[in-house]
C-alpha positions in Angstrom: -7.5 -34.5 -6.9 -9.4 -33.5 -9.8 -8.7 -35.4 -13.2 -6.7 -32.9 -15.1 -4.4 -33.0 -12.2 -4.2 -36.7 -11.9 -3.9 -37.0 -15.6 -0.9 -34.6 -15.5 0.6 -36.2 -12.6 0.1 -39.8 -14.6 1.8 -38.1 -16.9 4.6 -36.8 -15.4 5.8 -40.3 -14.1 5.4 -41.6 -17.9 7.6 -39.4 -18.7 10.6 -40.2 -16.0 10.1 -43.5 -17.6 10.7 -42.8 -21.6 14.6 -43.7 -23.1 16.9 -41.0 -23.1 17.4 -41.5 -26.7 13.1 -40.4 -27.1 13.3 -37.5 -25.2 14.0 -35.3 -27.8 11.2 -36.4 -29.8 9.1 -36.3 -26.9 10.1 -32.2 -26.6 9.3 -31.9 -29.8 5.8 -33.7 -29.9 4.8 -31.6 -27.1 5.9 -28.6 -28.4 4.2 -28.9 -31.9 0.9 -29.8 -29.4 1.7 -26.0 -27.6 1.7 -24.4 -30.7 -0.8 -25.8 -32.1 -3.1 -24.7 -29.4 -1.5 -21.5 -29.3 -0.9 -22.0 -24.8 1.2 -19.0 -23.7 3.6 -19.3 -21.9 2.8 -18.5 -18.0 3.4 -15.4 -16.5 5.8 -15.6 -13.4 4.2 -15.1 -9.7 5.6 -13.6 -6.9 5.6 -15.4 -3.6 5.8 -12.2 -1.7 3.4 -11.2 0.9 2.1 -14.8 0.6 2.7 -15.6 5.1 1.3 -12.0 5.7 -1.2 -12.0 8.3 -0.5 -15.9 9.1 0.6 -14.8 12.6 4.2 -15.0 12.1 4.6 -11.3 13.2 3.8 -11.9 16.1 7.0 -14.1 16.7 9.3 -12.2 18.7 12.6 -13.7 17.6 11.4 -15.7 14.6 15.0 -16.9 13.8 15.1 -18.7 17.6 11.9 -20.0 16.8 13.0 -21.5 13.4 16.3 -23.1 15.0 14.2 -24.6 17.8 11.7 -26.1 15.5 14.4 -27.6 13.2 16.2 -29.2 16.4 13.1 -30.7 17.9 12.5 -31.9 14.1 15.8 -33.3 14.1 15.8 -35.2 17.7 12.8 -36.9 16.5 13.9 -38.2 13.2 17.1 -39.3 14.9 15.3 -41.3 17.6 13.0 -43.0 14.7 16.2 -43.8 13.1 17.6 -45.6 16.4 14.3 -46.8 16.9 14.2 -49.1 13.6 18.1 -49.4 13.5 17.6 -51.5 16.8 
C-alpha cells in the first residue's frame, strides 16, 4: 500500500473510534479543510462493461454456474464450521 492509502486507512479507524458527541465537530473540521482546498467533489463512475472480455461470455448458463459456485462455497464453510465446532 502506498502511504496516502495507509494514511487514509489509519485514518479511517481513528475515526470509528471518536465519541459520538465529537462527531459533528469532526464533519465540520473536515469540511472547512475541503473548502479550504477547494477538492470537488468526485464525479460518479459506472461499473458497466467492467467483466467484459473476462471470459464470462463464454458461460453457457451463467446463472447454473453462479448457484453451483455458491453451494460448493457453502459445503465448505459449513464443514470448517463442524470442523472447529468438534
Amino acid at each position: 500500500m502506498n502511504n496516502t492509502a495507509v494514511k487514509i486507512s489509519e485514518l479511517s479507524h481513528a475515526l470509528t473510534r471518536i465519541p459520538e458527541a465529537e462527531l459533528d465537530s469532526v464533519m465540520a473540521y473536515v469540511s472547512s479543510i475541503l473548502a479550504d482546498a477547494q477538492v470537488s467533489k468526485p464525479e460518479n463512475r459506472s461499473l458497466k462493461g467492467i467483466w467484459a472480455g473476462l471470459g464470462f461470455e463464454s458461460i453457457i448458463d451463467l446463472e447454473a454456474e453462479i448457484h453451483s459456485v455458491r453451494r460448493e462455497l457453502q459445503d465448505s464453510i459449513l464443514k470448517r464450521a463442524l470442523r472447529n465446532a468438534q
